[in-house]
C-alpha positions as CSV (number, residue, x, y, z in Angstrom):
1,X,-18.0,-1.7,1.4
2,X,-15.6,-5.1,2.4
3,X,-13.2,-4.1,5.0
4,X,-10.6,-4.3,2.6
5,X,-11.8,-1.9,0.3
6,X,-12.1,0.3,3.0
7,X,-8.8,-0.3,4.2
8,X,-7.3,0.5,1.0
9,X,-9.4,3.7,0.5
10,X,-7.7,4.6,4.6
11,X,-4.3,3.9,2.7
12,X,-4.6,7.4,0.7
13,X,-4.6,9.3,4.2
14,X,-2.2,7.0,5.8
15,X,0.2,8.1,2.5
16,X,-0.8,12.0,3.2
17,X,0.3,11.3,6.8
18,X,4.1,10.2,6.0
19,X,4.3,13.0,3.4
20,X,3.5,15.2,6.3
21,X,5.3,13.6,8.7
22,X,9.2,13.8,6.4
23,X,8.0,17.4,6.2
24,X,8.4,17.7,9.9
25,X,4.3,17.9,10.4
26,X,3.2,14.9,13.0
27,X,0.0,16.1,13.1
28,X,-1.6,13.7,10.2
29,X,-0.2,10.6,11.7
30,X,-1.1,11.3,15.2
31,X,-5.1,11.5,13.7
32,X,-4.3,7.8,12.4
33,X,-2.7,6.2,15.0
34,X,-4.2,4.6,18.1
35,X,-4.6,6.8,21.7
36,X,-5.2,2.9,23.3
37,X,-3.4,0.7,24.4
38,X,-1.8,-1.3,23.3
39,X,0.9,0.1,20.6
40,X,4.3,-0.2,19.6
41,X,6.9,1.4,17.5
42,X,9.7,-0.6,16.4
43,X,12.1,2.3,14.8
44,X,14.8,2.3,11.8
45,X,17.5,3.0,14.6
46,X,17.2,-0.7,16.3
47,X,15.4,0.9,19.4
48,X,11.1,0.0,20.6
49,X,8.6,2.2,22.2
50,X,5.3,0.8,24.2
51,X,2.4,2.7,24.7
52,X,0.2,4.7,23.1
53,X,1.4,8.2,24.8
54,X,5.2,7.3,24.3
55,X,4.7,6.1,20.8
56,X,2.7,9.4,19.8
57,X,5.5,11.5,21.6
58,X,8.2,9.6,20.0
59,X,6.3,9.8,16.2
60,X,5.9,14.0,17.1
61,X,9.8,14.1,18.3
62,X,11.5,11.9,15.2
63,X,8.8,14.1,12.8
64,X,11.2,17.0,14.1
65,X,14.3,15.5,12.4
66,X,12.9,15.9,8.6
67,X,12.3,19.4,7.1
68,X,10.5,20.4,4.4
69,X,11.3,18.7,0.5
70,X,11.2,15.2,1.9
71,X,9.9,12.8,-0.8
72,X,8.6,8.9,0.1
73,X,6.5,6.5,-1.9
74,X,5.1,3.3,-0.4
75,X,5.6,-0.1,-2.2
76,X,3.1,-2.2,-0.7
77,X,3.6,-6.1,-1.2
78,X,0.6,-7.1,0.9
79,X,-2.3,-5.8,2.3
80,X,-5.3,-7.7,4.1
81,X,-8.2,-6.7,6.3
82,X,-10.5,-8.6,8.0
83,X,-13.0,-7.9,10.8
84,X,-11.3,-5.5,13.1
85,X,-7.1,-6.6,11.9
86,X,-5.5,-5.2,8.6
87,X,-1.9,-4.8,8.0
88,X,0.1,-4.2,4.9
89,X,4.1,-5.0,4.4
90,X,6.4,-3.2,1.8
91,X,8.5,-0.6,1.2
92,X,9.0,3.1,2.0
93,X,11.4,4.5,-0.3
94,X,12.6,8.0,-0.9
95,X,14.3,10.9,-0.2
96,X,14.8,12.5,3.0
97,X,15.9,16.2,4.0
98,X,17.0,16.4,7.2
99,X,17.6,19.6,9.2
100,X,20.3,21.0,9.5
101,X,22.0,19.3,6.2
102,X,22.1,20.7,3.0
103,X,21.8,17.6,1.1
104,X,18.6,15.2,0.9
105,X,19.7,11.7,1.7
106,X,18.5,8.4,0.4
107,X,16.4,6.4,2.8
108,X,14.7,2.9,1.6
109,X,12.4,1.4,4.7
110,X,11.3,-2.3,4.8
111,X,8.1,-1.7,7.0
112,X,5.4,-3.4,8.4
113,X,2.0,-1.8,10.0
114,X,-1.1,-3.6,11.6
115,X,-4.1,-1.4,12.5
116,X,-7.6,-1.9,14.4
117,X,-10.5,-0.6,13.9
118,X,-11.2,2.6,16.7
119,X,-14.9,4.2,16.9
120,X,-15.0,3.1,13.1
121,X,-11.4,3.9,11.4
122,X,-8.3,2.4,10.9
123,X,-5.8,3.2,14.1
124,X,-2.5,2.2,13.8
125,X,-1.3,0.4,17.0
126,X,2.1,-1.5,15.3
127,X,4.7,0.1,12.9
128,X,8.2,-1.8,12.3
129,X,10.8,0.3,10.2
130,X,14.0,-0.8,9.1
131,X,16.6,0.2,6.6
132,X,16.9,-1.9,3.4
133,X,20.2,-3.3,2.5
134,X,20.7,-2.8,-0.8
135,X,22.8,-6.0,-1.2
């Protein structure tokens, strides 16, 4: 199988790991992202983390803000793999329950994620989230 076939097959599980991750469940997307250095984690609120440990405890800390009914789809614009590098850029876009509100609350992400390949799998070492203006 080409790399990016396989990368796009790795997609489906990276998808399962947001939904679990809006539902409040980390878990997923700490099996998918990297435990090396180095990593980083741009975040919607403006803010960066560096470092493997401190990007995993910052995913399983936001993860904590979403409760259960959180919906998300991903609008991917690109997506390449090659060798040991793949990456894809898009959209996020959905609906988000928060805890402690009543009310879901839109939430359209402009995002951008570059993984390596770890002990033969996709690690994600890079994620870049920001809100979409809806000009």
């Amino acid at each position: 199988m080409n790399r990016l076939a396989d990368f796009k097959e790795f997609m489906q599980r990276r998808e399962a790991a947001s939904a679990a991750y809006v539902d409040g469940d980390p878990a997923p997307l700490r099996k998918i992202a990297t435990c090396d250095l180095p990593a980083t984690f741009f975040s919607p609120a403006g803010d960066f983390v560096q470092g493997a440990q401190q990007v995993a405890s910052r995913y399983a800390a936001d993860a904590q803000s979403f409760d259960n009914g959180s919906d998300f789809r991903f609008e991917v614009l690109q997506m390449a793999a090659d060798g040991e590098i793949a990456y894809w850029v898009g959209l996020m876009r959905g609906k988000a329950r928060m805890r402690g509100k009543s009310e879901a609350i839109s939430m359209n992400l402009r995002v951008t994620e570059v993984f390596r390949r770890e002990d033969g799998d996709w690690k994600l070492v890079h994620r870049h989230a920001d809100l979409l203006s809806e000009k």
